[in-house]
Backbone as ProteinMPNN parsed JSONL, in Angstrom:
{"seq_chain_A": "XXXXXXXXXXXXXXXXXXXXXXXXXXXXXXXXXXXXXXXXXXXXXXXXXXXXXXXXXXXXXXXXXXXXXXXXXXXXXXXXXXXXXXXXXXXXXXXXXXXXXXXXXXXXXXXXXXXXXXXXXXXXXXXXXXXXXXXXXXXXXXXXXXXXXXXXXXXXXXXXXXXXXXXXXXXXXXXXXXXXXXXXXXXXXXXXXXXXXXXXXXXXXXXX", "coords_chain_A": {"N_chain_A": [[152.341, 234.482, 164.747], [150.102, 231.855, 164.073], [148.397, 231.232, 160.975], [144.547, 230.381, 161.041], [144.189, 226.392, 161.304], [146.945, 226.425, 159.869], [149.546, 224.196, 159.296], [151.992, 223.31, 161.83], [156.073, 223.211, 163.207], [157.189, 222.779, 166.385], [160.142, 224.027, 167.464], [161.327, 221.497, 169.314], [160.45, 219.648, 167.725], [157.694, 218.791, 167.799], [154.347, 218.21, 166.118], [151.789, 220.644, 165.465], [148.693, 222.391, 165.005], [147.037, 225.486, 164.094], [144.165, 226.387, 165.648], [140.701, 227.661, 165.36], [139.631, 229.315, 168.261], [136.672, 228.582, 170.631], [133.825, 229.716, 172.381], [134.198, 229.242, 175.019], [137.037, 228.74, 175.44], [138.196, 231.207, 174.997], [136.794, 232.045, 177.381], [138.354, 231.128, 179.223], [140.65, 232.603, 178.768], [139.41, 234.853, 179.974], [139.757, 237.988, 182.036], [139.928, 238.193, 185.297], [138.126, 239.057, 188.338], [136.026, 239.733, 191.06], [135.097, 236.547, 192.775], [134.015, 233.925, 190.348], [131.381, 232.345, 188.993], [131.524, 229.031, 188.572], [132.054, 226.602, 185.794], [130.593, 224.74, 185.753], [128.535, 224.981, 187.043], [127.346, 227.072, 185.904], [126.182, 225.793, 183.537], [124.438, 223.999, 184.857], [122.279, 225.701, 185.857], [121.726, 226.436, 183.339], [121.058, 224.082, 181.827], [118.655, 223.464, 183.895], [116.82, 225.268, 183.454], [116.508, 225.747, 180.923], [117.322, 227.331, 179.033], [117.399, 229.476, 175.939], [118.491, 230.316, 172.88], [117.315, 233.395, 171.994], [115.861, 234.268, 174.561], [115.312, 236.565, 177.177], [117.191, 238.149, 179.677], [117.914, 238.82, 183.339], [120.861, 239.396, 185.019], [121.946, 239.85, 188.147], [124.618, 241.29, 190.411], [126.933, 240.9, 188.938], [129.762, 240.901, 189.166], [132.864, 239.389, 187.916], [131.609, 238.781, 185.553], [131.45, 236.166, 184.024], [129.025, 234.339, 184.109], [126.905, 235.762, 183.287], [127.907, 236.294, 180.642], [128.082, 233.928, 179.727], [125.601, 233.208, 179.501], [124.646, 235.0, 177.667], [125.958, 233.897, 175.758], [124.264, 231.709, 175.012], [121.949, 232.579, 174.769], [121.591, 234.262, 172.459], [120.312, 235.592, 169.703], [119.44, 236.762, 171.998], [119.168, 238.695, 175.04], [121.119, 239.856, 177.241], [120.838, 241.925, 180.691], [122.947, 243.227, 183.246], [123.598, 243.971, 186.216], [125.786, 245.474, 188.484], [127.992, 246.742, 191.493], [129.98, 247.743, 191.765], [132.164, 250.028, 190.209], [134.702, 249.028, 188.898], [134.676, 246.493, 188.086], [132.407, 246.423, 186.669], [133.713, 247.768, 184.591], [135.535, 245.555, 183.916], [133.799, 243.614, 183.211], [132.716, 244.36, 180.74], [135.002, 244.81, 179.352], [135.712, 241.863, 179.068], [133.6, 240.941, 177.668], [134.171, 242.151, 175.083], [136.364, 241.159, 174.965], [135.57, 238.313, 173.953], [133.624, 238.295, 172.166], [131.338, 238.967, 172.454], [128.19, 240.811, 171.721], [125.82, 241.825, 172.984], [125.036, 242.222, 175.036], [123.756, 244.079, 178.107], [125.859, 246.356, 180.568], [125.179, 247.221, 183.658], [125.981, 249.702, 186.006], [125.519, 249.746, 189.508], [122.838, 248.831, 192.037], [120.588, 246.351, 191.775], [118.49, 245.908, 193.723], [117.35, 248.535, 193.806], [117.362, 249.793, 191.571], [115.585, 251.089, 188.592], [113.74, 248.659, 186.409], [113.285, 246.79, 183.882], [110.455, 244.478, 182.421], [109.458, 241.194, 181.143], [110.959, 239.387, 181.45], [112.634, 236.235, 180.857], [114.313, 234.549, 182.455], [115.615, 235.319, 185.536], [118.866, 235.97, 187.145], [120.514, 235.403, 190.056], [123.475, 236.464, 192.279], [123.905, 237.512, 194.769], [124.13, 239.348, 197.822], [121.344, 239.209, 199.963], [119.144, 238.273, 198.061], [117.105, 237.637, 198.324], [115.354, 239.329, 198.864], [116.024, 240.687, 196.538], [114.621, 238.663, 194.755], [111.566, 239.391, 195.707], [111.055, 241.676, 194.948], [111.757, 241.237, 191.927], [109.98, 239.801, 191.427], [107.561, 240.073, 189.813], [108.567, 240.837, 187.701], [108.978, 238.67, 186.213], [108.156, 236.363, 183.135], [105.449, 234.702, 182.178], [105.97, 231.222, 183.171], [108.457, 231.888, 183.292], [111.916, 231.655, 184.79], [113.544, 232.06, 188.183], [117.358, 232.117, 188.907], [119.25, 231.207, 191.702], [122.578, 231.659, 193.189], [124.631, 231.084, 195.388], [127.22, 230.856, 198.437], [126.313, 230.048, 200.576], [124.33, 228.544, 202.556], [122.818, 229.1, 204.408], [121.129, 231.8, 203.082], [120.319, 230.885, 200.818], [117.852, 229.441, 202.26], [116.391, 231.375, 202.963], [115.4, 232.219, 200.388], [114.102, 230.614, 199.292], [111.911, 230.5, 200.935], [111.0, 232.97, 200.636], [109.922, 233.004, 197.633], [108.001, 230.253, 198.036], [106.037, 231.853, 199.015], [105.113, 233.143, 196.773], [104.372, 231.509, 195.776], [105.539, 230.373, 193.797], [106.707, 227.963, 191.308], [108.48, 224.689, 190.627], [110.499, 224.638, 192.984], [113.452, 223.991, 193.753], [116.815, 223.557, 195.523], [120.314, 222.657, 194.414], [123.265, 221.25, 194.905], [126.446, 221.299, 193.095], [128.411, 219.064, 192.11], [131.649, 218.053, 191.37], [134.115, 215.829, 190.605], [137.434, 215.577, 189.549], [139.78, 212.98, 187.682], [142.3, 211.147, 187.473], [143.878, 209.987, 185.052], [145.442, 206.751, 184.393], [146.545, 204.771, 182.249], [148.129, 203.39, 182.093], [148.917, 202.424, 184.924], [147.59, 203.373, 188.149], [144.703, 203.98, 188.975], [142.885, 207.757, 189.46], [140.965, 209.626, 191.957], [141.753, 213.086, 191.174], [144.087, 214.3, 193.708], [144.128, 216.816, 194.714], [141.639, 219.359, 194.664], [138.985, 221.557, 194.07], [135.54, 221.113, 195.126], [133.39, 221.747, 196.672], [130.954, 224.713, 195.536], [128.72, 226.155, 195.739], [125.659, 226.379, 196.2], [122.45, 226.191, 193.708], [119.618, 227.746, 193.636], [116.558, 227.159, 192.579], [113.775, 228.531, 190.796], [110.033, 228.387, 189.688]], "CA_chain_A": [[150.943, 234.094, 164.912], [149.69, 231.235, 162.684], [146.399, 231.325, 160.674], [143.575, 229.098, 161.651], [144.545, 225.62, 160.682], [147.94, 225.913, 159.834], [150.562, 223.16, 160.925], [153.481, 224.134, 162.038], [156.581, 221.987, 163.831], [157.93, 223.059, 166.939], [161.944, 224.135, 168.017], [161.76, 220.377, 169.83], [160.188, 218.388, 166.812], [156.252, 218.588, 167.538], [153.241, 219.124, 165.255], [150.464, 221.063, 165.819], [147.773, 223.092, 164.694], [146.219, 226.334, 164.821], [142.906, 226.264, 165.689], [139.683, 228.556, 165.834], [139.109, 229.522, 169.846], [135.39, 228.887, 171.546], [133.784, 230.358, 173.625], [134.707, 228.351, 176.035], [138.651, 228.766, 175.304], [138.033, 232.334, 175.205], [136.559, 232.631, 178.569], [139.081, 230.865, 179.853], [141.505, 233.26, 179.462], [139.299, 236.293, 180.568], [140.644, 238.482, 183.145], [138.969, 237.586, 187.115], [138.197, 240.269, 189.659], [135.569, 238.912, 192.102], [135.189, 234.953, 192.323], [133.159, 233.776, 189.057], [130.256, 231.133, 189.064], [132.226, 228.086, 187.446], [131.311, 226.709, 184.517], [129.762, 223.376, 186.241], [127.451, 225.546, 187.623], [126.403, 227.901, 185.215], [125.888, 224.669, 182.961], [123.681, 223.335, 185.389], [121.354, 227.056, 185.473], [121.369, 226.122, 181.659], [120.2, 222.652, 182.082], [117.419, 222.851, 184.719], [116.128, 225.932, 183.035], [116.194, 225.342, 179.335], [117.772, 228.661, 178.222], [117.595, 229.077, 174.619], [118.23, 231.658, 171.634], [116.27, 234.546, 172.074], [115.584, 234.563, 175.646], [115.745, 237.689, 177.497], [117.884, 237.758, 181.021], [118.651, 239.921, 184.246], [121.417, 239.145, 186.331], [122.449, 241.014, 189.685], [125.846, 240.564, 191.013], [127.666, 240.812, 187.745], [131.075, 240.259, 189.339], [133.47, 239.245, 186.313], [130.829, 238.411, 184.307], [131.185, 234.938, 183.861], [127.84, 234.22, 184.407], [126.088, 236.907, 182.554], [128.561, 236.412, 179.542], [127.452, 232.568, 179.673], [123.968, 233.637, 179.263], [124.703, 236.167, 176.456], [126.108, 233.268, 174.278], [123.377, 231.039, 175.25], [120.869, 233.012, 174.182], [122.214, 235.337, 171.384], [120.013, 237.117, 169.494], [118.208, 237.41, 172.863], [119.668, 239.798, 175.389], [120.963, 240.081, 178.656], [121.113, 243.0, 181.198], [123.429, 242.969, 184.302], [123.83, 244.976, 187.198], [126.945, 244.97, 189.304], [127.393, 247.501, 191.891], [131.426, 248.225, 191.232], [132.424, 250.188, 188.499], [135.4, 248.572, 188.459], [133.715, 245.024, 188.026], [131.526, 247.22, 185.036], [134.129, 247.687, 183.313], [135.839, 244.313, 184.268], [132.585, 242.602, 182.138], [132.715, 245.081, 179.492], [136.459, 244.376, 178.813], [135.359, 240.046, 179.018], [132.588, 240.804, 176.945], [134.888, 242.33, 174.321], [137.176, 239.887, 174.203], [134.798, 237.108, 173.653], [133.2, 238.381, 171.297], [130.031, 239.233, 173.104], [127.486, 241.82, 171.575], [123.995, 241.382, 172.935], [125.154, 242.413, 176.664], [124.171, 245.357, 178.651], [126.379, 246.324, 181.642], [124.62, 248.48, 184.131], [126.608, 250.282, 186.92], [123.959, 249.862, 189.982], [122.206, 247.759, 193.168], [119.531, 246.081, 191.722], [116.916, 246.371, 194.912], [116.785, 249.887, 193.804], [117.329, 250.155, 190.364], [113.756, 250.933, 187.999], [114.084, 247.716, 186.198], [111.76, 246.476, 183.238], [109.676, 243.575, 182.938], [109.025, 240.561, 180.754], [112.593, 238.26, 181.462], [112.586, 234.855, 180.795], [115.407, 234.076, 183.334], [116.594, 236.237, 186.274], [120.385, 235.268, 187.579], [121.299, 236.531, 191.318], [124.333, 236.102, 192.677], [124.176, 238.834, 195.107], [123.596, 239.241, 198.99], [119.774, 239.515, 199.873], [118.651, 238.127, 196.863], [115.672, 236.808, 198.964], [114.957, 241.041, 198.563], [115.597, 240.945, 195.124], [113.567, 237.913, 194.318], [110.899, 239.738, 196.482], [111.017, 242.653, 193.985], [111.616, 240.853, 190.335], [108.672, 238.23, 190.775], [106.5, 240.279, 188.713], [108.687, 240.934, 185.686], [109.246, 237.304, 184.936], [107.138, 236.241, 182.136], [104.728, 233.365, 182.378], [106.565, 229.859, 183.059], [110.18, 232.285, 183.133], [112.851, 231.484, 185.905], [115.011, 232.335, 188.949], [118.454, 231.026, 189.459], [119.57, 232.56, 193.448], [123.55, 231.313, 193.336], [124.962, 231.463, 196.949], [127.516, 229.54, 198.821], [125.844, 229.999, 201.903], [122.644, 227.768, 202.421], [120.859, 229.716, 205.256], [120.582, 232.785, 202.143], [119.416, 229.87, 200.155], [116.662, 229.253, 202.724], [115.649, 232.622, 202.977], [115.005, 232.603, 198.84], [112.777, 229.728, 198.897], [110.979, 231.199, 201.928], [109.971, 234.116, 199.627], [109.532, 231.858, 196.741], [106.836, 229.806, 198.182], [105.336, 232.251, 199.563], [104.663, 234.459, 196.198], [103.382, 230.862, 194.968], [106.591, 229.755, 192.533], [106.431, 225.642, 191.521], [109.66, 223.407, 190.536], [111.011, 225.256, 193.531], [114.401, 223.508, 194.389], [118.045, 224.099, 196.053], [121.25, 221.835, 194.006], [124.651, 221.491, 194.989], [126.507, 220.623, 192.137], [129.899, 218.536, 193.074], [132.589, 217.799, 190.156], [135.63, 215.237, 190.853], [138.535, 215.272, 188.116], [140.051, 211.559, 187.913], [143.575, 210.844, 187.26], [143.221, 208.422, 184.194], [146.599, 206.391, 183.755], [146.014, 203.465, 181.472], [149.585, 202.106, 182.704], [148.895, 202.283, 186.304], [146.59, 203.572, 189.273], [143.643, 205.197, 188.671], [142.159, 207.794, 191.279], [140.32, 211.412, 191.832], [143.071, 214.015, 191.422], [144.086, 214.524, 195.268], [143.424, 217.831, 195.348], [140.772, 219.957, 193.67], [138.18, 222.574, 194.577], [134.501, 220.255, 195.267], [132.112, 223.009, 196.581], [131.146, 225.714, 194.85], [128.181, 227.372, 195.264], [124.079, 226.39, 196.304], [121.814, 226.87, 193.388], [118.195, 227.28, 194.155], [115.666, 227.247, 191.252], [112.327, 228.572, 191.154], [109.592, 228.699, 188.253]], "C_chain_A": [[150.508, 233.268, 163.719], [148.174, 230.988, 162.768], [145.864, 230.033, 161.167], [143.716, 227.841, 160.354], [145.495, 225.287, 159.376], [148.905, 225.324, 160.262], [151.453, 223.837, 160.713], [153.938, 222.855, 163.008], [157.424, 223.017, 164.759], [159.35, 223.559, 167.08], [162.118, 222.304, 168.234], [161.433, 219.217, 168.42], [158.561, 217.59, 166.686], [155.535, 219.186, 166.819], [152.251, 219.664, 165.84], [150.013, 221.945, 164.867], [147.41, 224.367, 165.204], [144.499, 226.448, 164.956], [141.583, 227.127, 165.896], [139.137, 228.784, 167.17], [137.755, 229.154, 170.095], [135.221, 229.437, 172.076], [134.742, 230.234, 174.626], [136.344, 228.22, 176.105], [138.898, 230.211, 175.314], [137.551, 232.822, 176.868], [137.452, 232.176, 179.918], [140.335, 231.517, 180.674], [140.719, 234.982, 179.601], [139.952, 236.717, 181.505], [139.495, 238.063, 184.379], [138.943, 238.586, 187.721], [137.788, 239.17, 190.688], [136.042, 237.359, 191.703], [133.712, 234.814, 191.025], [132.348, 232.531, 189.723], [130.869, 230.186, 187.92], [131.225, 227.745, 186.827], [130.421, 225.187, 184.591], [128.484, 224.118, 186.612], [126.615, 226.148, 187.179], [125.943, 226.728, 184.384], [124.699, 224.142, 183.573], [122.425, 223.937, 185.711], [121.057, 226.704, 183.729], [120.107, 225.135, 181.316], [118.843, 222.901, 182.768], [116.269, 224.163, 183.893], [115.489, 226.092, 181.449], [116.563, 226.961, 178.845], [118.264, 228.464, 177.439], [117.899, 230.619, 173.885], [117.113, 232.303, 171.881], [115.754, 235.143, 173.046], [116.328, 235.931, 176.343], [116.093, 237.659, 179.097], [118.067, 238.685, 181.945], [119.0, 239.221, 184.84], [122.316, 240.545, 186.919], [123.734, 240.353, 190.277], [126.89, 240.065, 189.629], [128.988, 240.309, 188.049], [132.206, 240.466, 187.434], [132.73, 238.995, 185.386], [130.838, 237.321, 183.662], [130.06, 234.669, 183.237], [126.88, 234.467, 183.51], [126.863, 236.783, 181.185], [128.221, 234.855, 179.014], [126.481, 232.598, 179.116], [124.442, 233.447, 177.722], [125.312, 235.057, 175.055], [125.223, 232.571, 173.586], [122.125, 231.671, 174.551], [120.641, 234.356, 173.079], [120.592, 234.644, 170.367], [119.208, 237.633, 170.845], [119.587, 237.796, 173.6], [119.859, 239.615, 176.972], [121.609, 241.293, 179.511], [121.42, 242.452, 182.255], [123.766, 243.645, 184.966], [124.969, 244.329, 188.178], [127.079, 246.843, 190.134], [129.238, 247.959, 192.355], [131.533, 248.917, 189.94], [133.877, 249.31, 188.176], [135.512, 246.806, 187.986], [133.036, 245.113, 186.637], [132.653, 247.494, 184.76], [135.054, 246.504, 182.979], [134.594, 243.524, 183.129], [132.326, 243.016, 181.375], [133.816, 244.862, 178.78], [136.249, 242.433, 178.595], [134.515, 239.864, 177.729], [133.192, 240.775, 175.349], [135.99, 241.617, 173.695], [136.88, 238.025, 173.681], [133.808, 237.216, 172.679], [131.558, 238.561, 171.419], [129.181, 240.501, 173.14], [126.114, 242.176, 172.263], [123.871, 241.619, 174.733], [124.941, 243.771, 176.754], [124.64, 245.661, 180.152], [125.721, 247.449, 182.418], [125.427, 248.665, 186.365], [125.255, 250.852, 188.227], [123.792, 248.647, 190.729], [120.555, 247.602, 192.189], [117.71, 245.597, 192.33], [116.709, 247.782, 194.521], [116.526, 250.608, 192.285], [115.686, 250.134, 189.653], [114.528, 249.484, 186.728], [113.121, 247.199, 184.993], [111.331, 245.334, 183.29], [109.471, 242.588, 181.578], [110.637, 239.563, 180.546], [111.706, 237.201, 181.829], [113.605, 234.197, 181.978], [115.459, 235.143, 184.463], [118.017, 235.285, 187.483], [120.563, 235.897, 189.139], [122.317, 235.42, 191.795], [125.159, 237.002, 193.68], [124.057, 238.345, 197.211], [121.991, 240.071, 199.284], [119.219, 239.064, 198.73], [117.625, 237.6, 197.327], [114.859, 238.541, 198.787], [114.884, 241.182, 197.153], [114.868, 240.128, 194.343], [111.843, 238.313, 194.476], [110.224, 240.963, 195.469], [110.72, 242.362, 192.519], [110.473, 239.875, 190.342], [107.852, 238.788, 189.683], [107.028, 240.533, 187.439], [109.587, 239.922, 184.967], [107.765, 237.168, 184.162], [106.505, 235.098, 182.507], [106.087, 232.232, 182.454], [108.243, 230.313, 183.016], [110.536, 231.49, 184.845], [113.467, 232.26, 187.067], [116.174, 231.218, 189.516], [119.104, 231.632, 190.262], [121.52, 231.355, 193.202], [124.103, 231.813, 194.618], [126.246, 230.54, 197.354], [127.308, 229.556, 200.198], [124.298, 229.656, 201.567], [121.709, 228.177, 203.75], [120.471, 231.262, 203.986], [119.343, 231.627, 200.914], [118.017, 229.543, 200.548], [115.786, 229.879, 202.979], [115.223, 233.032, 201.487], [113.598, 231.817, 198.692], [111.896, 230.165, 199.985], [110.28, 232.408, 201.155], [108.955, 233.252, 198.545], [108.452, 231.103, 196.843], [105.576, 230.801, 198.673], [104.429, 233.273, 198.332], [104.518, 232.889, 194.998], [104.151, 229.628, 193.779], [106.282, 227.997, 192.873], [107.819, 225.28, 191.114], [110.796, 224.326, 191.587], [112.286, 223.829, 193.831], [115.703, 223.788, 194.527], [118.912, 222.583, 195.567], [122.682, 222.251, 194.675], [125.337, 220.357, 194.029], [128.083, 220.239, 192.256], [130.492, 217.733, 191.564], [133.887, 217.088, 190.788], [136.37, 214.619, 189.523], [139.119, 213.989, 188.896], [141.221, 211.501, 187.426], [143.638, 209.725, 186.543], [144.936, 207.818, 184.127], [146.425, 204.971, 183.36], [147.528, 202.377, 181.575], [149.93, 201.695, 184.346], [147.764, 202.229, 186.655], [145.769, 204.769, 188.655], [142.84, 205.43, 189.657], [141.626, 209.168, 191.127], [142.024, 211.796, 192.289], [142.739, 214.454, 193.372], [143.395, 215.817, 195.694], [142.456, 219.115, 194.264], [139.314, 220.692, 194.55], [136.612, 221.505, 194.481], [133.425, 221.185, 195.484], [132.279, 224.067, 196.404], [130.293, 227.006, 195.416], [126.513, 226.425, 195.463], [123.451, 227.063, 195.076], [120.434, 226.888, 193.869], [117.257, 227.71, 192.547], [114.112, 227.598, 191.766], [111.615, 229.212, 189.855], [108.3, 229.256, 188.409]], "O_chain_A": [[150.496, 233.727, 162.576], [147.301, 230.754, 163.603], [146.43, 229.01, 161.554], [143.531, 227.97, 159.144], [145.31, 224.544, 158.412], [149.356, 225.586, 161.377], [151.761, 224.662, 159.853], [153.234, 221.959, 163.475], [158.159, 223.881, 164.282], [159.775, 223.047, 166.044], [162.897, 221.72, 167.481], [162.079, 218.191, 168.206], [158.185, 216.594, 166.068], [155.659, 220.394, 166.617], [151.795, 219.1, 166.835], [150.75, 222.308, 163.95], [147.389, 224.583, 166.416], [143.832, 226.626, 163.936], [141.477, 227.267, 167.115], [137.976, 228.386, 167.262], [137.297, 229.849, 169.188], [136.138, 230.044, 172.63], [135.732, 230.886, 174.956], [136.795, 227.478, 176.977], [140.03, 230.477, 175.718], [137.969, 233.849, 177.402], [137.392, 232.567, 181.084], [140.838, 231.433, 181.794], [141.316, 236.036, 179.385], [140.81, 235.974, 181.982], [138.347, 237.675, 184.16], [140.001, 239.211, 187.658], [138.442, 238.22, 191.118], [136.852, 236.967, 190.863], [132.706, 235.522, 190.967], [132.66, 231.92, 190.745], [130.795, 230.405, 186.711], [130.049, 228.099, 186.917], [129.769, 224.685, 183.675], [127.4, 223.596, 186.352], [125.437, 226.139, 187.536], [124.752, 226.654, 184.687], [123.832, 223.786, 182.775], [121.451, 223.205, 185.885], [119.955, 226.859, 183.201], [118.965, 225.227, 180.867], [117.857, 222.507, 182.145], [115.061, 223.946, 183.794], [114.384, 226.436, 181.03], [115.706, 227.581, 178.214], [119.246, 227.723, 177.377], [117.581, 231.732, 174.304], [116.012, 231.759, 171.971], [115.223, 236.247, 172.923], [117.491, 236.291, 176.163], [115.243, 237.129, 179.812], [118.491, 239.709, 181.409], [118.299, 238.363, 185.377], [122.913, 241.54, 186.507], [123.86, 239.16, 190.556], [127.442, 238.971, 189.513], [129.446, 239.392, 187.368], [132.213, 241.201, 186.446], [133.21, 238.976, 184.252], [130.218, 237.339, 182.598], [129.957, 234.712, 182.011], [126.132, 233.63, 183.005], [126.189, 237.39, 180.354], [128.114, 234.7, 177.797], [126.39, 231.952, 178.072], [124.575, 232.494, 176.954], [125.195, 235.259, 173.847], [125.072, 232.508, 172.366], [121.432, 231.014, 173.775], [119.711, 235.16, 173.012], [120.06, 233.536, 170.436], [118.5, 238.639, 170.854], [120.715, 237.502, 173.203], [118.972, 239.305, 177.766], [122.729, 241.698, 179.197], [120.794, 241.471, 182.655], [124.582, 244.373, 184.4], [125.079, 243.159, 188.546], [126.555, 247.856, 189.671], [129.437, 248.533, 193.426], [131.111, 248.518, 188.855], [134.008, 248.958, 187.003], [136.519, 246.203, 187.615], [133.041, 244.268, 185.742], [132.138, 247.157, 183.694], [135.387, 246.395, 181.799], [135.037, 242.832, 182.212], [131.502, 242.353, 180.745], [133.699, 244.706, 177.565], [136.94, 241.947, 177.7], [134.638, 238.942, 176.922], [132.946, 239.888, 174.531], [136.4, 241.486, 172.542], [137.559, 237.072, 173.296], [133.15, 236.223, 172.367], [130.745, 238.296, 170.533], [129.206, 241.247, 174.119], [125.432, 243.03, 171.697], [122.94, 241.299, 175.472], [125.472, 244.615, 176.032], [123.877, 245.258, 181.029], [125.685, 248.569, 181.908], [125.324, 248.006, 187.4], [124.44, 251.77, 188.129], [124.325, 247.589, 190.396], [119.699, 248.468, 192.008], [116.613, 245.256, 191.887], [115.694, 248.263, 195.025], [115.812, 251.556, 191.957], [114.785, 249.391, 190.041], [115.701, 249.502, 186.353], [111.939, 247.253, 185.335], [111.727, 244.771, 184.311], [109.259, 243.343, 180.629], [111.147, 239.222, 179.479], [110.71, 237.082, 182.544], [113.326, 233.025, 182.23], [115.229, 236.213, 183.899], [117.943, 234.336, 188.263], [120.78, 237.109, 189.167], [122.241, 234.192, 191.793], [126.363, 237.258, 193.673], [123.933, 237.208, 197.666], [121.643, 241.191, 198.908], [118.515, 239.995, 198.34], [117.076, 236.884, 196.49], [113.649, 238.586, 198.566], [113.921, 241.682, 196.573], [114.404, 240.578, 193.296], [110.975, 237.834, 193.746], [109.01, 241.081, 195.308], [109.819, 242.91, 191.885], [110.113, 239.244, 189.348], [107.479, 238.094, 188.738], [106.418, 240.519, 186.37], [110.355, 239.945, 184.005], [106.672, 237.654, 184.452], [107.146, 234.4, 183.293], [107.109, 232.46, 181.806], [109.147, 229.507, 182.797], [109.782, 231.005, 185.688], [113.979, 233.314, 186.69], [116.109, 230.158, 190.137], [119.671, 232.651, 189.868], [121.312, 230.15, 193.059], [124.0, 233.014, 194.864], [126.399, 229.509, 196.699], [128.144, 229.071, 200.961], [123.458, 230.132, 200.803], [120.566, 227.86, 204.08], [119.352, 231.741, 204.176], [118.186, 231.681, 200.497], [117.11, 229.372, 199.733], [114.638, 229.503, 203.213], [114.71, 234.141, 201.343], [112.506, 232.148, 198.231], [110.742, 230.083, 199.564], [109.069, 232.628, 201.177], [107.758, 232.968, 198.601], [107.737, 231.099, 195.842], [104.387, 230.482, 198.673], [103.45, 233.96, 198.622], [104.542, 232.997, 193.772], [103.718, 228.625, 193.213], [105.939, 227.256, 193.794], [108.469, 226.169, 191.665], [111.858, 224.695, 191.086], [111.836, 222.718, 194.112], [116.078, 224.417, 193.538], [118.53, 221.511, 196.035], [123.06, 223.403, 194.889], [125.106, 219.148, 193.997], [128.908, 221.123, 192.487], [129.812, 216.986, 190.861], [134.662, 217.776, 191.452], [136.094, 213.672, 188.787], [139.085, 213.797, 190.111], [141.097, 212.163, 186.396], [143.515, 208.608, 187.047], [145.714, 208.685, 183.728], [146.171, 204.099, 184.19], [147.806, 201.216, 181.277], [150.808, 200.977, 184.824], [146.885, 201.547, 186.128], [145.997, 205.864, 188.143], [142.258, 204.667, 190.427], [141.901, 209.802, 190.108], [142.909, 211.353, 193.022], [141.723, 214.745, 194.004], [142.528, 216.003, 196.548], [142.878, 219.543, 193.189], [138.817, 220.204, 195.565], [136.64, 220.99, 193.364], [132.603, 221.423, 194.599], [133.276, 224.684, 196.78], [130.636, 228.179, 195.566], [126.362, 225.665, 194.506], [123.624, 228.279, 194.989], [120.101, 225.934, 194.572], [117.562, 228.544, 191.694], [113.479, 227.151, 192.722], [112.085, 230.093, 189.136], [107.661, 229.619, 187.421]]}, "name": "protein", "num_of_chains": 1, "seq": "XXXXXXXXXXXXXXXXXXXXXXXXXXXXXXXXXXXXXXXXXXXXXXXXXXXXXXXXXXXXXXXXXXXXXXXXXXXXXXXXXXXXXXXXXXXXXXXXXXXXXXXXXXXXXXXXXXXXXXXXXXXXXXXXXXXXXXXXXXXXXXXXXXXXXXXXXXXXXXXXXXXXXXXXXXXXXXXXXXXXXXXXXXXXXXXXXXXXXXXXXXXXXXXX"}
């Protein structure tokens, strides 16, 4: 194992480096249960919402914890609580959390339509089924001008979010699909989108 930023030369005759991990190289190699909310996507919950340091978060549908571990870097010293309704999923995002170096998370074993839940989040994350129920439930313990981000990849659940949503008044209400094509760069040939590659992901819907 070599220390951070020492070279070293291969068996074949190459140099390299060791280098300090990221996040982002760290979450790479977490372990997967369910399917995760890629990282185009959670990026794009980042973006439209403006989640910053300090902000306080609930997401439902914890899964691997992607998502919710995204947050938690995002907004370190602020805090995020996540409900997943596996234990083996809870401890799946407790083991991610740990190896990423992620303090500021709490994992909670639990359906969040039923759970007592507290109140003043800046964000709430679902990534659940019914989340048009659990949007229905959390409206009151966002904070002034806070968020929901409903992740789906089915767009009649999508239509049943913003159907609540308008109805309990929310404004920059809108539904993204966020589409990524890797490109095959060869600066001595043909250049083209890699043939084959995963394109849809996942409906977000936003509401403020």
């Amino acid at each position: 194992r070599l220390a951070v930023g020492k070279k070293a030369v291969s068996s074949t005759g190459e140099r390299f480096v060791a280098v300090q991990p990221t996040f982002v190289d760290l979450m790479r190699k977490a372990a997967r249960g369910p399917q995760v909310v890629p990282f185009k996507d959670t990026a794009q919950i980042i973006a439209v919402t403006g989640a910053a340091a300090g902000w306080t978060c609930l997401d439902a549908g914890g899964g691997s914890g992607f998502l919710a571990l995204f947050l938690a870097h995002i907004v370190k010293p602020g805090l995020v609580t996540t409900y997943e309704q596996n234990k083996q999923h809870c401890a799946l995002i407790t083991k991610n959390a740990s190896r990423c170096g992620i303090d500021n998370i709490t994992v909670k074993y639990g359906n969040v339509l039923t759970a007592r839940t507290k109140k003043g989040f800046d964000l709430v994350t679902l990534d659940m089924m019914y989340a048009d129920k659990a949007v229905k439930k959390l409206h009151g313990a966002v904070t002034p001008g806070g968020w929901f981000a409903v992740y789906s990849p089915h767009i009649e659940q999508q239509m049943s979010v913003v159907d609540v949503m308008e109805k309990f008044h929310m404004q920059q209400i809108k539904t993204v699909e966020t589409l990524q094509r890797e490109w095959k760069v060869d600066t001595r040939g043909y250049t083209h989108p890699k043939p084959t590659q995963v394109v849809h992901t996942g409906f977000i819907t936003f509401g403020r």
